[in-house]
C-alpha positions in Angstrom: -6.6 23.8 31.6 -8.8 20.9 32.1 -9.6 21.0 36.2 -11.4 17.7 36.7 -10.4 17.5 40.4 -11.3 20.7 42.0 -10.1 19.8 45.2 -6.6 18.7 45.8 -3.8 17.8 48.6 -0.8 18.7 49.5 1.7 16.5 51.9 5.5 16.1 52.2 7.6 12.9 52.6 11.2 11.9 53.3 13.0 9.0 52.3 16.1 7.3 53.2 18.8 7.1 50.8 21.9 5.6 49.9 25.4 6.8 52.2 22.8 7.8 55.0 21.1 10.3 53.4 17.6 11.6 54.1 15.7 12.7 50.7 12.4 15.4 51.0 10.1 15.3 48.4 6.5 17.2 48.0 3.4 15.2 46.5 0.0 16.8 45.6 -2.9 14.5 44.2 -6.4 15.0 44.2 -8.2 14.3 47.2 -10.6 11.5 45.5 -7.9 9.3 44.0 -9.5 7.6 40.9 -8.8 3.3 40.5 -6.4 3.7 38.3 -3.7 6.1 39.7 -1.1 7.5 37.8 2.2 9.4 38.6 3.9 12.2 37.6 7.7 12.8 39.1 9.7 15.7 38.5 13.5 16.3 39.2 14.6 19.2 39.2 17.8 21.2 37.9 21.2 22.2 39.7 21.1 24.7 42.4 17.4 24.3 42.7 14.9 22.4 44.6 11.4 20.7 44.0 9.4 23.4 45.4 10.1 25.4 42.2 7.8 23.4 40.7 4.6 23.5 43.0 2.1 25.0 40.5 3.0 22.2 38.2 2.5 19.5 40.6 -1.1 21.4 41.6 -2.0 21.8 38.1 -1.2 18.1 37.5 -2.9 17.2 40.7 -6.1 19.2 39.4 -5.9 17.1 36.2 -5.9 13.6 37.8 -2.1 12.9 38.7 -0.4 12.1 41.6 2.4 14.4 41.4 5.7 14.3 43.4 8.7 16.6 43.0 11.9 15.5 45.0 14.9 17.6 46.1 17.8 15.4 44.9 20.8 14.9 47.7 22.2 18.1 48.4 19.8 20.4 47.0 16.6 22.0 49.3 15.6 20.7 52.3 17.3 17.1 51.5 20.4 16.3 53.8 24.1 16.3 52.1 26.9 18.8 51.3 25.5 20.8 48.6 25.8 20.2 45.0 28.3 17.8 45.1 28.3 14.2 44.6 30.8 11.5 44.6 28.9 9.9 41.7 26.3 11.5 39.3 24.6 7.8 39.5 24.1 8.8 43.5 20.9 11.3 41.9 19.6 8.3 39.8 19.7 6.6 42.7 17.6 9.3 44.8 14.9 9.2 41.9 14.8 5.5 42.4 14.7 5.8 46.3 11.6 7.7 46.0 10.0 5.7 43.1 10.1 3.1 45.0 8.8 4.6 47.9 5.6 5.7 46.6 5.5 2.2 44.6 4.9 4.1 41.3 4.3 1.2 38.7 6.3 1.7 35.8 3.5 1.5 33.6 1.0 4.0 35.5 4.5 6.5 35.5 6.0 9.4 33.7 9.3 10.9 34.4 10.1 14.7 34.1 13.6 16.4 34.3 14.4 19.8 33.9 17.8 21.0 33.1 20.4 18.4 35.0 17.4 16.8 36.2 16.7 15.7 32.6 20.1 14.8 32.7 19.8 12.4 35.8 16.1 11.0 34.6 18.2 9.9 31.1 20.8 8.5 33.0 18.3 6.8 35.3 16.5 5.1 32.3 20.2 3.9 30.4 21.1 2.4 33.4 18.0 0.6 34.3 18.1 -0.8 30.9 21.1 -2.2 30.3 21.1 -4.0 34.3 17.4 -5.1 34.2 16.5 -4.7 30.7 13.2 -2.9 31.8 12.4 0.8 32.7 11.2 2.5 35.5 8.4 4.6 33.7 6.5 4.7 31.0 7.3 8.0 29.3 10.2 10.7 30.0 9.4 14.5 29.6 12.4 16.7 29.6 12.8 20.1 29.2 16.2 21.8 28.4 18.0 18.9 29.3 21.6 19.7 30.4 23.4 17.1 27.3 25.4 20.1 26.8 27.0 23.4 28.2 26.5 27.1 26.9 27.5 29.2 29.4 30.8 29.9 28.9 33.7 28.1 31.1 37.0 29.7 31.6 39.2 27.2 30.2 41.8 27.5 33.7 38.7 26.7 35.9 38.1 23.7 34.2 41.8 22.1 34.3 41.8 23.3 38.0 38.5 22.0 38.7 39.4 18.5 36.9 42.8 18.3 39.6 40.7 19.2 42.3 38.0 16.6 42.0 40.6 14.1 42.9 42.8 15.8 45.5 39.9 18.2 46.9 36.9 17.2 45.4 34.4 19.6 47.7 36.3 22.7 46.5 33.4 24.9 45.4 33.2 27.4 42.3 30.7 29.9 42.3 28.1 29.8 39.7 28.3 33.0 37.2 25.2 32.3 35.5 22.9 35.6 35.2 19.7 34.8 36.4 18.1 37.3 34.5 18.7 34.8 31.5 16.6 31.9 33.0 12.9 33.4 32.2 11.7 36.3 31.0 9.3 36.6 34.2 10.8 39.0 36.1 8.7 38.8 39.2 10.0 34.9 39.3 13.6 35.7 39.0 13.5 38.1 41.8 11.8 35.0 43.9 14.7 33.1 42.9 17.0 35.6 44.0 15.7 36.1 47.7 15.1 31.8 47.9 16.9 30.5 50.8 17.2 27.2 49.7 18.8 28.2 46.1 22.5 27.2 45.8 25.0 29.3 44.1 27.8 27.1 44.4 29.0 23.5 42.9 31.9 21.2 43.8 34.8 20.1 41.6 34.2 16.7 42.0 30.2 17.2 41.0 31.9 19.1 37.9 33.7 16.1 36.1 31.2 13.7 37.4 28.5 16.2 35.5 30.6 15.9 33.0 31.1 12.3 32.3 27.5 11.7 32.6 26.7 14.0 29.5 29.2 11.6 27.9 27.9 8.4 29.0 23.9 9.5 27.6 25.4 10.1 24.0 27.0 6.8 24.4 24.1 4.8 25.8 21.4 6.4 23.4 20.3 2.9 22.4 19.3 2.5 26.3 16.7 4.9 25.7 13.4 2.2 25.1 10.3 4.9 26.3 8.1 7.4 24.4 10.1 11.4 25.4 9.3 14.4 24.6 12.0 16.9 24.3 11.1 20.6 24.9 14.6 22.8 24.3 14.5 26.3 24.9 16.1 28.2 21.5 17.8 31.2 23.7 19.5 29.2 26.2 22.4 30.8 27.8 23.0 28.0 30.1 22.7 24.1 28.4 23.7 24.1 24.2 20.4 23.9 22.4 22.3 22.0 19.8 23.1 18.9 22.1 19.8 18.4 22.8 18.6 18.2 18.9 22.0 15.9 18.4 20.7 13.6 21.2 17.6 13.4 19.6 18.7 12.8 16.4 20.7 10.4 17.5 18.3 8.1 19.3 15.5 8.4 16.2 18.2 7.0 13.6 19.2 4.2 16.1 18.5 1.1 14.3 17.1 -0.5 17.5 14.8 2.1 17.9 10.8 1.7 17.5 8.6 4.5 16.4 7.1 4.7 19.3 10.2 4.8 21.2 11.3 7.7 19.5 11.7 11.2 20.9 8.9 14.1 19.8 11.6 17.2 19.7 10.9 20.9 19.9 12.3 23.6 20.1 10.8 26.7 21.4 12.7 29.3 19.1 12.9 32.1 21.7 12.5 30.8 25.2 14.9 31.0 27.9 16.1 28.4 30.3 13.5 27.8 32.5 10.4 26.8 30.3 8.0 26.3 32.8 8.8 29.8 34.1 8.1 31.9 30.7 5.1 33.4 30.5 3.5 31.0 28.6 4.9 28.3 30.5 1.1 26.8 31.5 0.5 26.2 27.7 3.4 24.0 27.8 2.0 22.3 31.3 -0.5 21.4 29.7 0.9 20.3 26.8 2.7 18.0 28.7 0.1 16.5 30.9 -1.7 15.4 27.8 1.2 14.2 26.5 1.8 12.0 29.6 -1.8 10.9 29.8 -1.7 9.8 26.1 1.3 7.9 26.9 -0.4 6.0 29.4 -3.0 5.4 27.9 -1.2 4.1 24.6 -2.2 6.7 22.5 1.5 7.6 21.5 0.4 8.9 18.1 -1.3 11.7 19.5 1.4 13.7 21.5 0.1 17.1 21.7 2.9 19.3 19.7 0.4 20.8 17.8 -0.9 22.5 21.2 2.7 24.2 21.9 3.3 27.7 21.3 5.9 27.8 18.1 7.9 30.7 19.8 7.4 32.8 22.8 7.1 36.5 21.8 8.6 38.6 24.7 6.5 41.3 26.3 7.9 44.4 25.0 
């Protein structure tokens, strides 16, 4: 890892949001900010919170970045009933709250999303486009977005669940997703276990809004205008590794689509869910860093594939 900012801080922010919510976020940067600052925001996935991700924010820090992760409405220390929304465009809206806030120029910033927070950093970008016909960032990272769902859905929960979200949208279903299947770290997973501020629940109405907004990014793939890189973990029990390679697919043959605006796909044959959190997940950190940096400095032919590990080999 290159450490060219050995000293580093640490603060914590919150922002207003829309229908009176308050939004927390975490930023580290280094403590000698160089002239030309550049920003790294990362969303994280359902049920989560930023704070998952504070050795990636240091290590981007420690590399030159101001680096912010948020906990989207509901989710963490941020205010709301949890893991529901009335609209999934409510979380784009967050993201855009705290953009904003830390006035992150488009062109100095790269988005990251992880799981449905790839999911919300997509839809984030397709709407910006098509009402200003700019974007909000410079590059998009996402790794194991949710564009599709592999763990499996009784079929009666999801025609109870699609009633409900009208007539009792806060209903809650309890998430049956073994967490044992997220990383092969097991030391992390037992952290996630005992973590307070991990949800276990979701709404009806957050459901079918999740839902519609996988629909709406096949549908708006045009709307996708910025350099991406796609990392999709190859044993995922929880989002369809598929989706992600048809998404990709997808925007590449777009006839509107430039080669720099394409999307750089991978997949990591024998990863779980949480990429960051295998055991080579620094490798990939760092893979992304330089793929950021590279983006911002227009250097979009180089976007550090080559660097990735082709499939991680679990410790036997």
């Amino acid at each position: 890892m290159t450490t060219g900012h050995s000293e580093v801080t640490k603060t914590s922010f919150q922002v207003s949001a829309e229908g009176g919510i308050t939004l927390h976020a975490r930023k580290w940067e280094p403590k000698q900010l160089e002239e030309d600052q550049k920003f790294l925001v990362v969303t994280h996935g359902a049920c989560e919170h930023g704070g998952r991700y504070n050795d990636l924010l240091e290590r981007a820090a420690r590399q030159g970045w101001t680096a912010i992760a948020i906990d989207l409405r509901g989710h963490g220390q941020s205010t709301g009933n949890y893991v529901h929304v009335e609209r999934f465009a409510d979380y784009s809206q967050d993201l855009l709250s705290v953009l904003n806030y830390v006035e992150a120029p488009p062109e100095s910033t790269v988005l990251l999303g992880c799981s449905m927070g790839g999911l919300v950093s997509i839809r984030t970008l397709q709407n910006h486009w098509k009402e200003h016909n700019c974007n909000p960032c410079k590059g998009l990272v996402l790794l194991s977005p949710l564009l599709g769902i592999k763990h499996p859905i009784e079929m009666w929960k999801k025609i109870v669940a699609r009633g409900l979200s009208v007539t009792f949208p806060r209903t809650r279903f309890r998430s049956t997703i073994d967490l044992s299947l997220l990383s092969h770290d097991e030391e992390l997973i037992e952290s996630k276990r005992n973590d307070p501020r991990i949800r276990g629940a979701v709404t009806a109405r957050w459901f079918w809004e999740m839902r519609r907004a996988i629909e709406d990014a096949f549908r708006d793939v045009n709307c996708i205008q910025v350099p991406t890189l796609l990392l999709q973990s190859g044993a995922d029990f929880v989002v369809d590794p598929l989706a992600s390679k048809v998404w990709s697919n997808l925007i590449n043959n777009c006839q509107t689509s430039e080669d720099s605006h394409q999307v750089h796909f991978r997949m990591l044959e024998n990863w779980y869910h949480e990429i960051l959190n295998e055991p080579q997940g620094p490798v990939v950190a760092d893979a992304i860093l330089k793929f950021g940096s590279n983006i911002l400095d227009s250097n979009i032919s180089d976007h550090s594939l080559s660097e990735l590990p082709a499939a991680h080999q679990v410790a036997s």
